[in-house]
One Martini backbone bead per residue (centre of mass of N, CA, C, O) as a GRO file, in nm:
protein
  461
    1UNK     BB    1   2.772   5.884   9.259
    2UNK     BB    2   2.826   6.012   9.037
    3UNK     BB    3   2.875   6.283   9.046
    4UNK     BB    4   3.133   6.235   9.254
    5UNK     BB    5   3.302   6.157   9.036
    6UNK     BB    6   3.281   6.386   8.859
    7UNK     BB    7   3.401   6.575   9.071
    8UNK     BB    8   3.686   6.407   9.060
    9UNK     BB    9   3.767   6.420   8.810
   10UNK     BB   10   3.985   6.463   8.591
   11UNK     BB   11   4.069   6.701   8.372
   12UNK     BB   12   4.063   6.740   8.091
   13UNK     BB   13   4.246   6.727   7.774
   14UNK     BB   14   4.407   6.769   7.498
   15UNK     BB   15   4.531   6.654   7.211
   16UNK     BB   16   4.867   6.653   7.338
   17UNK     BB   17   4.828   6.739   7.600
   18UNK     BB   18   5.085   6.754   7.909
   19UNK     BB   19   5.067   6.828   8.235
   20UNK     BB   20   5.271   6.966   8.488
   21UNK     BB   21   5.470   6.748   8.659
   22UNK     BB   22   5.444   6.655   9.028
   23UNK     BB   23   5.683   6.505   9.217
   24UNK     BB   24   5.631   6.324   9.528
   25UNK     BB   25   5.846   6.253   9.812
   26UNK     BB   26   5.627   6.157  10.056
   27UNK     BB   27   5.359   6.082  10.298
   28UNK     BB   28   5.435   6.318  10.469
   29UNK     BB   29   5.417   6.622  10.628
   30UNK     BB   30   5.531   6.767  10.366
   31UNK     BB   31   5.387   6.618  10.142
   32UNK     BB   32   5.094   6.694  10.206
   33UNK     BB   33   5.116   6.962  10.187
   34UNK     BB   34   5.231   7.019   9.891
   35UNK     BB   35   5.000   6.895   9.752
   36UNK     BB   36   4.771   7.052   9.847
   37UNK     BB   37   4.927   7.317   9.752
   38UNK     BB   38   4.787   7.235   9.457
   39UNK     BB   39   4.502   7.236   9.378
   40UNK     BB   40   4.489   7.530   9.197
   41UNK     BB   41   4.683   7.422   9.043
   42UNK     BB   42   4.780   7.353   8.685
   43UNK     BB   43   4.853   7.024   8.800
   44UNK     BB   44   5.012   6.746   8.854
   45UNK     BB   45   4.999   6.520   9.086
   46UNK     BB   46   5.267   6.265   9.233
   47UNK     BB   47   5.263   6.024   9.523
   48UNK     BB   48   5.578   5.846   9.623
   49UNK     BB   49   5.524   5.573   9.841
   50UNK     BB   50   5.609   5.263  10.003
   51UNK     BB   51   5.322   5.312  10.102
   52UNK     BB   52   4.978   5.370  10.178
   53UNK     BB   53   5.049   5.577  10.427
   54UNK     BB   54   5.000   5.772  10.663
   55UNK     BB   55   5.204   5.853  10.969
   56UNK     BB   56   5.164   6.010  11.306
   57UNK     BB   57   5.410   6.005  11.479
   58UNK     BB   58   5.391   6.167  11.768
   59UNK     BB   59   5.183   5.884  11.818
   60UNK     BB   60   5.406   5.604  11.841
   61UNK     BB   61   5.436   5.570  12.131
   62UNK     BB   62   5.147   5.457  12.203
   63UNK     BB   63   5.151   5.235  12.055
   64UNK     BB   64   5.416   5.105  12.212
   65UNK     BB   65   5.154   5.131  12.477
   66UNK     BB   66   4.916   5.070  12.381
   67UNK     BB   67   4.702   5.294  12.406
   68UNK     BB   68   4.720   5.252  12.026
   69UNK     BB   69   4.625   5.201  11.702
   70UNK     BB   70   4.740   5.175  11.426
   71UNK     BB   71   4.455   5.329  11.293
   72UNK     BB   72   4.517   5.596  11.461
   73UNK     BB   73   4.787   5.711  11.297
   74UNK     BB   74   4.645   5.666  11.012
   75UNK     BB   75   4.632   5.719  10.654
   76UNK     BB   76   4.527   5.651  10.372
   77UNK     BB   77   4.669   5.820  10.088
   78UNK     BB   78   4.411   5.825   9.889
   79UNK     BB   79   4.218   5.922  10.065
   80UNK     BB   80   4.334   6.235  10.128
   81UNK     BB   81   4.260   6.265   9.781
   82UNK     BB   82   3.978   6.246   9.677
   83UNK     BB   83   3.901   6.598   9.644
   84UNK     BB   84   4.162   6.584   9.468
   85UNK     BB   85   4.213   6.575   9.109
   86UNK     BB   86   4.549   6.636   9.094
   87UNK     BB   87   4.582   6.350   9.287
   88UNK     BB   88   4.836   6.100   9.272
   89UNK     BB   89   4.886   5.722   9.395
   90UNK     BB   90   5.182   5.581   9.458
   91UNK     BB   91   5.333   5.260   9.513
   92UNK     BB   92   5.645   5.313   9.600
   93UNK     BB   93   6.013   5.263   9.566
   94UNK     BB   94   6.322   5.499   9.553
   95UNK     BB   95   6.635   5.422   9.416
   96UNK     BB   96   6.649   5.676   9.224
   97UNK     BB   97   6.837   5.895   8.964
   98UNK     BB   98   6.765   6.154   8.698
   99UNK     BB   99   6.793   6.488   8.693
  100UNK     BB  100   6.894   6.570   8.389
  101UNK     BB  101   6.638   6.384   8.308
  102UNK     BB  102   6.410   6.379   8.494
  103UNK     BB  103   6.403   6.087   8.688
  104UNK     BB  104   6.271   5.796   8.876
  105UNK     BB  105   6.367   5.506   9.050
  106UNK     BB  106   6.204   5.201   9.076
  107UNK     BB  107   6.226   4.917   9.205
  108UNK     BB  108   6.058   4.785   8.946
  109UNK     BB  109   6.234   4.951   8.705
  110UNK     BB  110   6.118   5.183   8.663
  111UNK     BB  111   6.016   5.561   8.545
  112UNK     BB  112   5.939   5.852   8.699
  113UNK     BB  113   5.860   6.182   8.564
  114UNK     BB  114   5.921   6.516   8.550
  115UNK     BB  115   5.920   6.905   8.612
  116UNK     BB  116   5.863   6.864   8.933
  117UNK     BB  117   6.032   6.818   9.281
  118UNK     BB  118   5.970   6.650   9.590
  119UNK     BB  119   6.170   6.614   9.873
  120UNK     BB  120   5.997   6.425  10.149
  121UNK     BB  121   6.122   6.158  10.322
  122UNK     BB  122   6.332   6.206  10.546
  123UNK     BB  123   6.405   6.024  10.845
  124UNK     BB  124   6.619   5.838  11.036
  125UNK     BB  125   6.824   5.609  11.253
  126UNK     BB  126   7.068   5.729  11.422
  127UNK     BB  127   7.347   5.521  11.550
  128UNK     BB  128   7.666   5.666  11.530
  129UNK     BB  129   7.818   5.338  11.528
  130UNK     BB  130   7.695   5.182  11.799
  131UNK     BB  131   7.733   4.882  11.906
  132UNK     BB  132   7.441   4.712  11.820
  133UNK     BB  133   7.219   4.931  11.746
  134UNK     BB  134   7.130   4.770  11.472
  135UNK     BB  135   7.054   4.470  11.573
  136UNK     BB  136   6.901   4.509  11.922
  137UNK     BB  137   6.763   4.780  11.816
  138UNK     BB  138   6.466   4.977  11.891
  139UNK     BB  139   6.280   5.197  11.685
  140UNK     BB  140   6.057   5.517  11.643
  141UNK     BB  141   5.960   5.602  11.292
  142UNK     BB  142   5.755   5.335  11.272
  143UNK     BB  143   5.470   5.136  11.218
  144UNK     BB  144   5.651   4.897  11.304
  145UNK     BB  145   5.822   4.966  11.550
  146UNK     BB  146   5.573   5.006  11.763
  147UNK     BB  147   5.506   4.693  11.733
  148UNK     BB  148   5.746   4.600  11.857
  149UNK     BB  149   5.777   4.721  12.093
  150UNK     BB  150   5.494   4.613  12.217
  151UNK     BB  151   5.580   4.316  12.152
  152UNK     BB  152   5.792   4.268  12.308
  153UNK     BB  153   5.697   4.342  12.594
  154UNK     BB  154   5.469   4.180  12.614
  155UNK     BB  155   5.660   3.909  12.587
  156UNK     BB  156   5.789   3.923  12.817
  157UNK     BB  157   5.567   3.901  13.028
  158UNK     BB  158   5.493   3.649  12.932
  159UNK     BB  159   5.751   3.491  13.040
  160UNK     BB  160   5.787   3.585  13.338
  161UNK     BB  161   5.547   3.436  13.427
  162UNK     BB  162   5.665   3.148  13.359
  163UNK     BB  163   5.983   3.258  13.428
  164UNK     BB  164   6.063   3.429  13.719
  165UNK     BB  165   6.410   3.371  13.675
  166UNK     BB  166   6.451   3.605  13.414
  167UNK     BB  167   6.450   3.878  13.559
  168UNK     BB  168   6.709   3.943  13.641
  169UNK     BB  169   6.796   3.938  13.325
  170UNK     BB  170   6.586   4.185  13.211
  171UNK     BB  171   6.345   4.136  13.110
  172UNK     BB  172   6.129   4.380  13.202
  173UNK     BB  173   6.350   4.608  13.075
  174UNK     BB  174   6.375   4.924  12.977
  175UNK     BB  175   6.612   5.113  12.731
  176UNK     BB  176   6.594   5.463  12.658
  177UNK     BB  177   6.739   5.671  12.385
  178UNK     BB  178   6.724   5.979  12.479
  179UNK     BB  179   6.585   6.309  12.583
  180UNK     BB  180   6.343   6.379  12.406
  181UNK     BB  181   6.068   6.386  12.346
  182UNK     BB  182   6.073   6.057  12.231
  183UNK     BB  183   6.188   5.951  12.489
  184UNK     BB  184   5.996   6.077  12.699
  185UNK     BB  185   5.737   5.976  12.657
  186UNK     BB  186   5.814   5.680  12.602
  187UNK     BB  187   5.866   5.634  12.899
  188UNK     BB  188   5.606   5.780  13.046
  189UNK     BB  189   5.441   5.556  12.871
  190UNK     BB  190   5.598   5.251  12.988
  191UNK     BB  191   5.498   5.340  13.317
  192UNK     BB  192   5.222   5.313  13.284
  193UNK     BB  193   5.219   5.015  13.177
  194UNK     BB  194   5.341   4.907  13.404
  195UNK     BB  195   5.155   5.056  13.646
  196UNK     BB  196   4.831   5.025  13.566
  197UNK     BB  197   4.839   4.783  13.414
  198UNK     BB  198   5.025   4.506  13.403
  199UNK     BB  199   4.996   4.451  13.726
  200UNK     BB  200   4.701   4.306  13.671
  201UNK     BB  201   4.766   4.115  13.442
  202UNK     BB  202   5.040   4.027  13.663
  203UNK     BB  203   4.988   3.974  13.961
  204UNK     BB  204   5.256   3.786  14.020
  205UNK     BB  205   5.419   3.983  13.999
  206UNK     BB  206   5.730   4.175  14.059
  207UNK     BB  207   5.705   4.519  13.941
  208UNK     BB  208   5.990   4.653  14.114
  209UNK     BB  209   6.180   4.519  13.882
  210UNK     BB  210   6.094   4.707  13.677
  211UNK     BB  211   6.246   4.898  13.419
  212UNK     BB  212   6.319   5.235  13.344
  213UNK     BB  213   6.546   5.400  13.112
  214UNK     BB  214   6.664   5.702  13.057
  215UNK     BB  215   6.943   5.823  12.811
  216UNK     BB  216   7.159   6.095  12.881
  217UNK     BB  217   7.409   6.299  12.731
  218UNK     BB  218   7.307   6.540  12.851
  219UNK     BB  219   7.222   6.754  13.147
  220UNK     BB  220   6.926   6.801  13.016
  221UNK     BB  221   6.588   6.741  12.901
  222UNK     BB  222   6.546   6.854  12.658
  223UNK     BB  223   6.715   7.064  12.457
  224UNK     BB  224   6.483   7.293  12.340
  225UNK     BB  225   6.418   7.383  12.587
  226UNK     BB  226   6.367   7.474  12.872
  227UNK     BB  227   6.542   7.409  13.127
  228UNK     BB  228   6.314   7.385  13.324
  229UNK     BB  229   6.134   7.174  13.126
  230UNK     BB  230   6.313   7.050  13.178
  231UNK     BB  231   6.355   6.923  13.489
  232UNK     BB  232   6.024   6.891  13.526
  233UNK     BB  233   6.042   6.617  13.321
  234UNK     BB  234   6.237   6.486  13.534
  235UNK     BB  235   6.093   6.492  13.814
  236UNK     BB  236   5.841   6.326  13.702
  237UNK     BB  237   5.974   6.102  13.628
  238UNK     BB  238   6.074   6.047  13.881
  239UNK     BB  239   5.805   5.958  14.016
  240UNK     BB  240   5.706   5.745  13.826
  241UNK     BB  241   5.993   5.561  13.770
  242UNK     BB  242   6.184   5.697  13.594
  243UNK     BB  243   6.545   5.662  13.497
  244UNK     BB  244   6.751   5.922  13.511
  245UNK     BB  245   7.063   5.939  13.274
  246UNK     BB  246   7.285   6.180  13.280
  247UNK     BB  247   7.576   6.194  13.140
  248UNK     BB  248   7.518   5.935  12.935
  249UNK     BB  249   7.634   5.667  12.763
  250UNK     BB  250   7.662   5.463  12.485
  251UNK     BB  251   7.852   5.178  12.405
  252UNK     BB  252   7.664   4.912  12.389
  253UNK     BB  253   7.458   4.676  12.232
  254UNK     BB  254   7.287   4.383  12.357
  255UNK     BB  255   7.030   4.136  12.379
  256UNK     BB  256   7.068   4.182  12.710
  257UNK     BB  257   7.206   4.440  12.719
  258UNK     BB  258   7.327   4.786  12.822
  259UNK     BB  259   7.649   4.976  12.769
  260UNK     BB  260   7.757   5.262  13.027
  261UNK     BB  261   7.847   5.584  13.083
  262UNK     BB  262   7.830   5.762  13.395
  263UNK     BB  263   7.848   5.913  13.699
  264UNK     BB  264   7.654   5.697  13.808
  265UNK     BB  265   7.774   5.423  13.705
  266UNK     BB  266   8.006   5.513  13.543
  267UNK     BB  267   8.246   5.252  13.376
  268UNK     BB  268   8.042   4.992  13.200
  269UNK     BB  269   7.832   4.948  13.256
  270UNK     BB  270   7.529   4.724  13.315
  271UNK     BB  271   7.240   4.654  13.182
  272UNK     BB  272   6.998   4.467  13.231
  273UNK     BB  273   6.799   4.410  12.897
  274UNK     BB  274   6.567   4.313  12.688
  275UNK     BB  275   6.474   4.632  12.585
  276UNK     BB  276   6.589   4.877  12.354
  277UNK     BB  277   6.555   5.248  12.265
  278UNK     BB  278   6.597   5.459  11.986
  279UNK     BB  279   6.596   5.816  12.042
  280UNK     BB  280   6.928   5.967  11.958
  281UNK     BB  281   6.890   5.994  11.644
  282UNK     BB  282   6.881   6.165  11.295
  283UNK     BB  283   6.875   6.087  10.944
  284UNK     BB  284   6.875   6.107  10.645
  285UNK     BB  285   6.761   5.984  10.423
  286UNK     BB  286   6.867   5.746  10.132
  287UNK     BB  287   6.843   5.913   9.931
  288UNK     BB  288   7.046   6.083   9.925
  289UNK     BB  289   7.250   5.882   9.828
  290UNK     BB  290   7.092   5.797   9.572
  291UNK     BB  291   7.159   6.106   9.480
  292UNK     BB  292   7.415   6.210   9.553
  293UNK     BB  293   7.316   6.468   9.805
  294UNK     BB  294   7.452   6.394  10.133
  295UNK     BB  295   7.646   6.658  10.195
  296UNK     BB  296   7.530   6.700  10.467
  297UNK     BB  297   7.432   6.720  10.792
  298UNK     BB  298   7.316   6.396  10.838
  299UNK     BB  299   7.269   6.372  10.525
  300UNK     BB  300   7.161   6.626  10.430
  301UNK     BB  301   7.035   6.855  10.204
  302UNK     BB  302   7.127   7.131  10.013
  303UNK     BB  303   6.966   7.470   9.991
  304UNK     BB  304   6.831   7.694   9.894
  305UNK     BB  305   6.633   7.945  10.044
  306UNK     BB  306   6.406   7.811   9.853
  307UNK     BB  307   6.467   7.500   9.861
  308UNK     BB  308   6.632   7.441   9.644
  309UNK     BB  309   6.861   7.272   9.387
  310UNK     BB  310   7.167   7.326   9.323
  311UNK     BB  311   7.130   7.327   8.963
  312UNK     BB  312   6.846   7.282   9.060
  313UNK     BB  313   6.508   7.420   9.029
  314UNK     BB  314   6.305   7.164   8.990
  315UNK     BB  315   6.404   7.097   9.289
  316UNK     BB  316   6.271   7.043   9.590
  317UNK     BB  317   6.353   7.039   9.973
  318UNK     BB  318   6.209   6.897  10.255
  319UNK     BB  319   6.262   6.871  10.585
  320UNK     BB  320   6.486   6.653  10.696
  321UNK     BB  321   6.630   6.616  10.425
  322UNK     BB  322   6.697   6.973  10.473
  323UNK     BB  323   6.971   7.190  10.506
  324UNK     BB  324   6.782   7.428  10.654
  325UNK     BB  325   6.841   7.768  10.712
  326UNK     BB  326   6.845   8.064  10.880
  327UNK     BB  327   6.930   8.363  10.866
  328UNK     BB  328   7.181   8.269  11.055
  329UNK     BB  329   7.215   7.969  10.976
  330UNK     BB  330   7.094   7.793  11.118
  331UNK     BB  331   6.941   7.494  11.157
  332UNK     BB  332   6.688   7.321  11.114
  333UNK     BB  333   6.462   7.132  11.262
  334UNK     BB  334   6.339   6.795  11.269
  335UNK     BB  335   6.010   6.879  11.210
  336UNK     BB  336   5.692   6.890  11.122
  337UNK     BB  337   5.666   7.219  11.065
  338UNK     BB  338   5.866   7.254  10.889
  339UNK     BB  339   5.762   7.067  10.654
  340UNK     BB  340   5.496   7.217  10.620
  341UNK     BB  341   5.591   7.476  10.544
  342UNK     BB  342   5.804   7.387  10.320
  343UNK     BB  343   5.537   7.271  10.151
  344UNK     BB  344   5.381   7.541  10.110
  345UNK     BB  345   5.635   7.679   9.986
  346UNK     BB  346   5.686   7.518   9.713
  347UNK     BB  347   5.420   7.559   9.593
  348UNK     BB  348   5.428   7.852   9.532
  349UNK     BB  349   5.697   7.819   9.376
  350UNK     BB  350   5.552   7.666   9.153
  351UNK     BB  351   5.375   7.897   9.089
  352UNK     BB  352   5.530   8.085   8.997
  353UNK     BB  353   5.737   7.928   8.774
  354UNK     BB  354   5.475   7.923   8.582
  355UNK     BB  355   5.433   8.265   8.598
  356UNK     BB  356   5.730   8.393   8.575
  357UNK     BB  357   5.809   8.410   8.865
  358UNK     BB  358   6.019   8.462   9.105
  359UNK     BB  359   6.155   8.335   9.423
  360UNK     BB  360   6.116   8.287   9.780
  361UNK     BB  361   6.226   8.279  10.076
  362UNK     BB  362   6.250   8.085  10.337
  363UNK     BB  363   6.022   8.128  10.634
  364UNK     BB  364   6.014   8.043  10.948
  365UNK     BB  365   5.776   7.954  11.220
  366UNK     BB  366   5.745   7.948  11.520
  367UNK     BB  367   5.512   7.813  11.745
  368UNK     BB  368   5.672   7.542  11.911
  369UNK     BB  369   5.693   7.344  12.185
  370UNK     BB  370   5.577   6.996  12.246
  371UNK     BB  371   5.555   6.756  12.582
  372UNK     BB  372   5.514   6.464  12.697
  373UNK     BB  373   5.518   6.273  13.018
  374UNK     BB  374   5.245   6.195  13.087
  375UNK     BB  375   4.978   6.209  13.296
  376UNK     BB  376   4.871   6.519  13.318
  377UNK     BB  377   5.154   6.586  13.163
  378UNK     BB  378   5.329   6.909  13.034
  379UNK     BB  379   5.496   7.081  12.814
  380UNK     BB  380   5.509   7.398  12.655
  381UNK     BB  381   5.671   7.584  12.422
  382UNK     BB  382   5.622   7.953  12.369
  383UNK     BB  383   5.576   8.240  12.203
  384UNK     BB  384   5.746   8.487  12.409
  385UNK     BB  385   5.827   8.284  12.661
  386UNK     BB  386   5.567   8.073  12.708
  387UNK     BB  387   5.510   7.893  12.957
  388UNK     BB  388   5.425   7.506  13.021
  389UNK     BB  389   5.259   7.283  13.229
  390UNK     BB  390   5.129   7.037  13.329
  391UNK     BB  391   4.796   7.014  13.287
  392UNK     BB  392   4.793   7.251  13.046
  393UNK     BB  393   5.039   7.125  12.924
  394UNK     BB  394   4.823   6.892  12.829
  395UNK     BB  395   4.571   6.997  12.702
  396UNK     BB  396   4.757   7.134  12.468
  397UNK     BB  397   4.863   6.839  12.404
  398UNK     BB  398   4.600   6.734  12.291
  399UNK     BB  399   4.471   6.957  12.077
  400UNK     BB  400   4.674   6.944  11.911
  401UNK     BB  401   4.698   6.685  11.800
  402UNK     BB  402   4.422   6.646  11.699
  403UNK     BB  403   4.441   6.884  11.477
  404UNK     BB  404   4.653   6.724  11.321
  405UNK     BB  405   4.498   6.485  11.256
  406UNK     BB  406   4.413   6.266  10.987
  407UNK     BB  407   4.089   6.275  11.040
  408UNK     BB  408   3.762   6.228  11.191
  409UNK     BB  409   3.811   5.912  11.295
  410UNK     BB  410   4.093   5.936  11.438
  411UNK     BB  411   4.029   6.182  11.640
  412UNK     BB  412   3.802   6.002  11.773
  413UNK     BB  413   3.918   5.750  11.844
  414UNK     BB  414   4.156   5.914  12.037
  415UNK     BB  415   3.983   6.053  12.187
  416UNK     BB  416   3.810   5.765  12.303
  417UNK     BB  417   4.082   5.652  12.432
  418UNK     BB  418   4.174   5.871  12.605
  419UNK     BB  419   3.940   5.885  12.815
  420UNK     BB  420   3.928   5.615  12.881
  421UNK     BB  421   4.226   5.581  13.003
  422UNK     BB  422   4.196   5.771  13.201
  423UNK     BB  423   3.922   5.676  13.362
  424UNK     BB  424   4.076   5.339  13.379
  425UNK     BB  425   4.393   5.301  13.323
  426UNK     BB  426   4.372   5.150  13.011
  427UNK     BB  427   4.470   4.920  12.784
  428UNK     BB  428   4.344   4.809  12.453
  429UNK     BB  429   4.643   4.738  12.314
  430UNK     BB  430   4.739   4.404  12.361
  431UNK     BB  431   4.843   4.283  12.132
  432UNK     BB  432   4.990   3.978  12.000
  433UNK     BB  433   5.109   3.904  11.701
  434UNK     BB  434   5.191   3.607  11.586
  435UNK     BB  435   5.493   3.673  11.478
  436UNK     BB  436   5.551   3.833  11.763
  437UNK     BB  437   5.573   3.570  11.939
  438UNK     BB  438   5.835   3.561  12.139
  439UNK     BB  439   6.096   3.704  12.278
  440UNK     BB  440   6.303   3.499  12.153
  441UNK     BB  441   6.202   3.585  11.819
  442UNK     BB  442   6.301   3.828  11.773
  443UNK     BB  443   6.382   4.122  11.524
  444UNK     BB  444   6.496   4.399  11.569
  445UNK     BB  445   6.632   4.656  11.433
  446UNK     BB  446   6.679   4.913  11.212
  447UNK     BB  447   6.414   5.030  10.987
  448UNK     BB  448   6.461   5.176  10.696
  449UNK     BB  449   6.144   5.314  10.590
  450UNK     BB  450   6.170   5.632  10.498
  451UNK     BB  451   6.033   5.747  10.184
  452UNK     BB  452   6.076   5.466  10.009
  453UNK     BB  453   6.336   5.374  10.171
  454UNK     BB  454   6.581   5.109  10.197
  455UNK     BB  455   6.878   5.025  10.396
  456UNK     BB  456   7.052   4.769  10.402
  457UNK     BB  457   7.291   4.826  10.583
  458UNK     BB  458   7.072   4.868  10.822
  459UNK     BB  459   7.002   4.616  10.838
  460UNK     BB  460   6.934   4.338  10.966
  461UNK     BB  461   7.019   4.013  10.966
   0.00000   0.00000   0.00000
């Protein structure tokens, strides 16, 4: 043990000594790069996230439907760092700064000093202004988000069942915004646990009363795919019971209905739900207006070519956060991979800066883009034009996720989760927190709570 320990100590310094301080904040997938990438580096690194872990959002949708545990998708950020000797890690939220002074203010009073900083912050959920979405609407941005959303659900079967006369008021409805991936899997998996799961579990009920709805305001699901693989992701939600509403917008979301407009149902049509998930857009996190840098589109800030901050180089945005465009202009995506790249080329630059060497642009490198429909069944545009669906575009995004997944306990759980669930059709999270029991007792409302910062003016009240 003692030799371990040694081998972990940070590096002694000379006294009066005071290695290069790089500051990121967020530990989401960019801010994890660029910290790793950093290992080799003489400088000292601290990770400031509001939370204590890292969550693995693409299986957020799991959580929501039971599939998998809290601890499967998460994993505690200072475990990540033991083997990092230059890399430590505070749990803060930060709520400013100054740039010219090059501090950063604490929620705790506190300002915390850097050489280099890395936002890598995230984004949340955008509203768009859409009354009632965020009094009613639950967000899947976060496992607090997660944990809410399967806790509705199984709440609202839990009074239903009591009370069967509710059934009508959409006691038992889902209405999923947006048609995206997150979107997309999140219905496809919510259809699962209610038709093969929740089924059992409450035989009285008639689930054919239950509704999933997936409301897409543009002409076909998933639009960054190709339009054949949304269309294969609509066939296939629609055969195993997710209806699905292209070109309907969202007019109003309240507690028990949302109002949507659109070819097939009119203008103002009423869905009676119990239960809203939006997934139908996010913006920048908070923390670009707290540092008063928020003037790109959704919120996101202007970065030079290298990801740096014009007027500031030694603050570099990456992932979400930065309104980071390719060769042509276009802004890049915010998925999961530009942030990773984004975080690894960041540390490069900072490592260049430190040898006095100048910064090279940054060029991400598509590698493809998959979501899952639900049982054995995936799309996946790759490279080259090279499409899969069906069960092969099942099992390479199963392959792809847990190679992602941080940590060979979570790896090892989700894997023996997905086998169980595969083969027996169960789904073993089904517990509902004492605090979130009872579907009338819940207060929905979108917590934007990602990179460290939380917006009040987005909190419900």
């Amino acid at each position: 043990m003692d030799r371990l320990h040694t081998r972990r100590r940070r590096p002694a310094l000379h006294p009066g000594h005071r290695r290069h301080h790089v500051v990121v904040v967020g530990a989401g997938f960019g801010g994890l790069a660029a910290a790793r990438a950093l290992d080799d580096v003489p400088v000292d690194v601290t990770v400031v996230d509001a939370h204590n872990h890292h969550t693995f959002q693409p299986l957020l949708y799991q959580v929501a439907t039971a599939g998998l545990d809290a601890g499967d998708v998460t994993y505690a950020a200072r475990g990540i760092f033991h083997r990092q000797a230059n890399v430590s890690v505070r749990m803060a939220r930060v709520v400013g700064g100054d740039l010219d002074a090059r501090t950063l203010a604490l929620a705790d009073g506190s300002e915390l000093g850097y050489d280099h900083l890395v936002l890598a912050a995230g984004a949340v959920t955008n509203t768009y202004g859409i009354p009632g979405v965020a009094e009613h609407a639950f967000g899947l941005k976060s496992l607090r988000d997660a944990l809410a959303v399967r806790a509705q659900v199984l709440s609202c079967f839990e009074e239903a069942d009591a009370r069967p006369e509710l059934i009508d008021d959409g006691l038992l409805n889902v209405v999923i915004a947006g048609g995206g991936p997150t979107g997309v899997e999140l219905a496809g998996g919510m259809v699962e646990l209610i038709e093969h799961v929740l089924r059992h579990d409450f035989p009285r009920l008639d689930l054919r009363r239950a509704r999933v709805v997936l409301v897409e305001m543009g002409d076909t699901l998933l639009p960054p795919f190709h339009p054949k693989l949304g269309a294969k992701a609509k066939a296939t939600l629609e055969r195993r019971g997710v209806e699905v509403l292209l070109g309907t917008t969202v007019d109003q979301v309240h507690r028990t209905s949302v109002v949507v407009s659109g070819p097939m149902l009119g203008e103002g049509a009423v869905i009676p739900a119990h239960t809203m998930v939006w997934a139908a857009g996010i913006r920048a996190s908070p923390l670009a207006d707290a540092l008063d840098l928020a003037n790109g589109p959704a919120g996101r800030i202007p970065v030079g070519d290298d990801l740096s901050l014009p007027g500031h180089p030694e603050v570099f945005v990456i992932g979400d956060l930065a309104a980071a465009t390719d060769h042509s202009g276009t802004p890049l995506p915010q998925v999961a991979p530009v942030a990773i790249q984004g975080g690894t080329h960041v540390a490069a630059m900072i490592h260049r800066r430190l040898d006095g060497e100048a910064t090279s642009a940054f060029h991400y490198t598509d590698k493809g883009s998959m979501a899952t429909v639900g049982r054995a069944s995936a799309v996946a545009q790759l490279p080259g034009g090279l499409r899969l669906s069906g069960l092969i575009g099942w099992l390479a995004w199963l392959a792809l996720h847990l190679v992602q997944l941080v940590g060979f306990r979570n790896r090892a759980n989700v894997l023996v989760n997905w086998a169980w669930n595969y083969v027996t059709y169960d789904r073993a999270s089904r517990i509902i927190p004492e605090a979130e029991v009872g579907a009338g007792e819940r207060t929905p409302g979108l917590r934007h709570d990602a990179g460290g910062l939380e917006d009040p003016a987005e909190r419900s009240a």
